[in-house]
N, C-alpha and C positions, 0 to 999 in steps of 0.2 A: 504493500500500500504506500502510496505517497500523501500520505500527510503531513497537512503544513496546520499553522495558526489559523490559517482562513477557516480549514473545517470547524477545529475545533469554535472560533468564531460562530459559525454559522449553523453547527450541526451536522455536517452532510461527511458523506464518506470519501469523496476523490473534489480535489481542488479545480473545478471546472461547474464556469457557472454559462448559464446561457443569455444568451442577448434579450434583450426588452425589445426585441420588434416590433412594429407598430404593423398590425392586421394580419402578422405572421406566428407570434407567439400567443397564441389561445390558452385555454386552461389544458387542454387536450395535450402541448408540445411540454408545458412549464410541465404537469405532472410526471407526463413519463419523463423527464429529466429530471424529476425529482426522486423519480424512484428507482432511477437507474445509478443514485447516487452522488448526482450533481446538485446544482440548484436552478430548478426551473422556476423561470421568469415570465409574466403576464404581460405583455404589451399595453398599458394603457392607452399610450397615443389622444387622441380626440375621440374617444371610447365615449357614448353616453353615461349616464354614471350609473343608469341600472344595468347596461349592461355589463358594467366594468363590475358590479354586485353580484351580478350573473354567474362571469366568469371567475371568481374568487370564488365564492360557494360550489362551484362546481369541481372546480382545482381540488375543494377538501372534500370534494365526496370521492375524486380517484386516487388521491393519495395521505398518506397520514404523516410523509417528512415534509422537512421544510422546503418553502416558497417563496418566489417573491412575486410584488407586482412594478413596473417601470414605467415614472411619472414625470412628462416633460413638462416643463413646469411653464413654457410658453405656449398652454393650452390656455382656451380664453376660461373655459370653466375649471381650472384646476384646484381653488377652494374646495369643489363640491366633488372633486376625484379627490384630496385628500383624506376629506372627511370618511368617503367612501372606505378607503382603506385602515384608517384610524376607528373606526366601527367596525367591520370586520375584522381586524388581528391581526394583519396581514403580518410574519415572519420579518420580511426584509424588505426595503422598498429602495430602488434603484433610483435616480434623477438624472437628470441631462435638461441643458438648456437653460439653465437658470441656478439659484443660490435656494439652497434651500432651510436657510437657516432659522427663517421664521418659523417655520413650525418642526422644526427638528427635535425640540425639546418634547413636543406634543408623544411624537414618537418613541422618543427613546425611553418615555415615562412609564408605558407600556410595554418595555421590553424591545419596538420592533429597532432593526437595526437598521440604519441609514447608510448607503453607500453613492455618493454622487459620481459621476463622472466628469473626468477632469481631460481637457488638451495641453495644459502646460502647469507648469512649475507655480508658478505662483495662486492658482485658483485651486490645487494641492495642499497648498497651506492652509488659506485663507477656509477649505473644507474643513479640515483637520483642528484649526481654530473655534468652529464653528459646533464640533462635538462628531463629525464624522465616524463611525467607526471603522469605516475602512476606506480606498478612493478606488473606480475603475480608472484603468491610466489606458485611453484608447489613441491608436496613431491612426496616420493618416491612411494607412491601407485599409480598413475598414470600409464597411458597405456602412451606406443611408448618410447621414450628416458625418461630414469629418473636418479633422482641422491639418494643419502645415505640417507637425512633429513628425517622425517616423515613431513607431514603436522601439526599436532596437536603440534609440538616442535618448528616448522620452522615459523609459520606466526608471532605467539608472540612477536620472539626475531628481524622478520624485522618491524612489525610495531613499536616496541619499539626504530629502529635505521633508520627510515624515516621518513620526515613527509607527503609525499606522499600516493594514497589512495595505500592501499594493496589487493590484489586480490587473493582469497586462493584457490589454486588447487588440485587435487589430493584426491581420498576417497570421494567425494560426488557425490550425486545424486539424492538427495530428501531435503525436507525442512527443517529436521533436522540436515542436512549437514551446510545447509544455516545459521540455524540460529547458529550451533556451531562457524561458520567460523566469523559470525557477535560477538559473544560471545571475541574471541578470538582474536578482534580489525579491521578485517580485513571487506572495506565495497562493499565487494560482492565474488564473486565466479566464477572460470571458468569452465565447465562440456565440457567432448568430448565425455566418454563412452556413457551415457547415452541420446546424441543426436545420436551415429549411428544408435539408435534406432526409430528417429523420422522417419514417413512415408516420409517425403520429402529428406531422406538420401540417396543418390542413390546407397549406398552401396551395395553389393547383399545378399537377401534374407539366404544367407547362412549365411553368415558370422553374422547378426545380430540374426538370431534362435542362434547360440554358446554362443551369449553375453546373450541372455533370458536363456537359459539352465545352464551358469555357477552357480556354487558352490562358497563358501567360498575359498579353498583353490585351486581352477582352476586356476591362475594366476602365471606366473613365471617371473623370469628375467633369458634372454638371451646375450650373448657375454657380461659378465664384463670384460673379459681380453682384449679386444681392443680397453677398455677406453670406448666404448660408448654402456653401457647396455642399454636394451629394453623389457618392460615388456607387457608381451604376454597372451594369453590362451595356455595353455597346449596344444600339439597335436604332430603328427611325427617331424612336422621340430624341435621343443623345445626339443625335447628328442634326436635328430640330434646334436643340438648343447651342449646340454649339453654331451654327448658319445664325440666330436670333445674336447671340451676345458676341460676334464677330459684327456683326452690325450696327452695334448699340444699340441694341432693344431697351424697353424701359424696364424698368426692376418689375413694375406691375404686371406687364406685359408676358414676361419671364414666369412668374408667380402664375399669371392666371394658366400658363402652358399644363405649370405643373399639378392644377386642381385635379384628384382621382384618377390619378397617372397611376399611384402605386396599390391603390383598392383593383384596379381594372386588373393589375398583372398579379396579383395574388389570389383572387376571388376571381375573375373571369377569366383567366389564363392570356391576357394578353400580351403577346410577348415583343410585337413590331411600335406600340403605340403606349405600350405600359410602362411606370418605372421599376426596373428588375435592379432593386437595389440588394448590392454585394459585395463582400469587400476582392480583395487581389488574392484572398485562401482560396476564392473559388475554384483555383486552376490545379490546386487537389483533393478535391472533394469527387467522386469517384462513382458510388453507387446512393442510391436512394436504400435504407434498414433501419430498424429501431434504435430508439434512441438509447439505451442501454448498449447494446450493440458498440455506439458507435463513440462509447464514453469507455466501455471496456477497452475496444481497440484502440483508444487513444493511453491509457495506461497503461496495458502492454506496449504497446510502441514505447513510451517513454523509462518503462522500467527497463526493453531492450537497448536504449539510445543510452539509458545511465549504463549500462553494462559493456558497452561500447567506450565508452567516454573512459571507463574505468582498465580496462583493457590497452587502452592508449597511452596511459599515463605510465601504465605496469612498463612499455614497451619503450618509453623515452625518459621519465627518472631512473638516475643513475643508485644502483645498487647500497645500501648503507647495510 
């Protein structure tokens, strides 16, 4: 087993946690992820708040470990998604997109445990400041919203400036991801690409064939000019938007492109006109299996990757 502090943190058995997807993580993907030993994650997104009650209650009728739910906090109703969660009991609650310090306290009063996500160095702090109990440190290879940092720069310099557990996003997928991320100070990892792909993802068949078929260089980032880039797979709408903001579209203009882009390619399987948001791991993500399955193989990879690592070391220090 590779256990870190994040489990014991959090309760779960293997230090992988799964992405807060918006329209792709259900209660349906966060359970089996939670039962398969990770911690599965609810997408709140722009969720109505009954259904976001919905799918929390449903989450506990299929599993009995722990869960979280992920709350972006520049939803316009996100008051009444808090609350949502804070009534409920939700385990862990993820954030992106905002500070979520004003009601941190609310949470933690309750036991639930706060982990925001962070792009850089200083909003690591300022989390950690704020009563954090842990940070996701996501880089820019990541799918849906991303920021400058790479991963392999970015985890370093916040585990070196917290002392909170680090959680390294972005570029992995497999056990050798895991155990770089673990190399690199940080004690676990978040994966989303590579969960659209579990059987239990209710994403549609389309969209997850795209993420098996991608390539090395299939992945793009869309709308940087309206502050909030989003890395995608390649297809008509990316090549849309790139032709728009090579023209100087207006930011609105841009925005309204991207209205129910990514509801169409996860729920209607649109794959030429949707957004198939994914980070750069897609290019080995391989087969569509369950998500236990695909949490095992990533621990076996990584226990053989330390045993590899370990073998090398035997093969180039010198004899005492």
């Amino acid at each position: 087993m590779l256990r870190t502090r994040l489990c014991d943190l959090l309760g779960i058995e293997h230090p992988i946690i799964q992405g807060g997807m918006a329209w792709v993580a259900t209660a349906e993907l966060a359970a089996a992820v939670s039962n398969g030993g990770g911690l599965g994650i609810i997408g709140g997104g722009h969720m109505p708040t009954e259904v976001l009650r919905s799918e929390i209650r449903k989450a506990k009728l299929l599993t009995d470990k722990p869960f979280g739910v992920n709350l972006m906090l520049l939803t316009p109703h996100i008051d009444e998604l808090i609350q949502v969660t804070l009534e409920e009991g939700v385990p862990v609650i993820t954030t992106g997109a905002g500070n979520p310090g004003s009601f941190i306290n609310s949470f933690k009063a309750q036991g639930t445990k706060v982990i925001p996500v962070v792009p850089t160095v200083a909003l690591a702090q300022r989390m950690e400041k704020v009563g954090a109990d842990a940070v996701i440190v996501e880089g820019t290879e990541a799918g849906g919203h991303v920021g400058e940092l790479t991963t392999m720069v970015l985890v370093p310099q916040i585990v070196d400036a917290v002392s909170v557990p680090v959680i390294a996003a972005g570029g992995i997928a497999d056990g050798r991801g895991l155990v770089a991320a673990l190399a690199l100070g940080a004690s676990g990892v978040q994966m989303g690409t590579r969960f659209i792909c579990a059987t239990e993802c209710t994403a549609h068949e389309n969209y997850k064939l795209k993420i098996i078929a991608a390539k090395d260089r299939d992945t793009t980032v869309t709308a940087r000019s309206t502050g909030h880039p989003v890395r995608v797979l390649k297809n008509k709408l990316s090549r849309e938007f790139e032709k728009l903001e090579k023209e100087g579209a207006k930011i609105e203009d841009l925005e309204e492109l991207g209205i129910g882009k990514l509801r169409a390619a996860v729920k209607d399987g649109e794959v030429d006109f949707g957004s198939l948001m994914a980070g750069q791991s897609a290019a080995l993500v391989k087969r569509i299996e369950p998500a236990a399955d695909i949490i095992n193989e990533i621990v076996q990879d990584a226990q053989a990757s330390i045993l590899r690592l370990e073998s090398i070391m035997r093969e180039t220090l010198p004899l005492t």
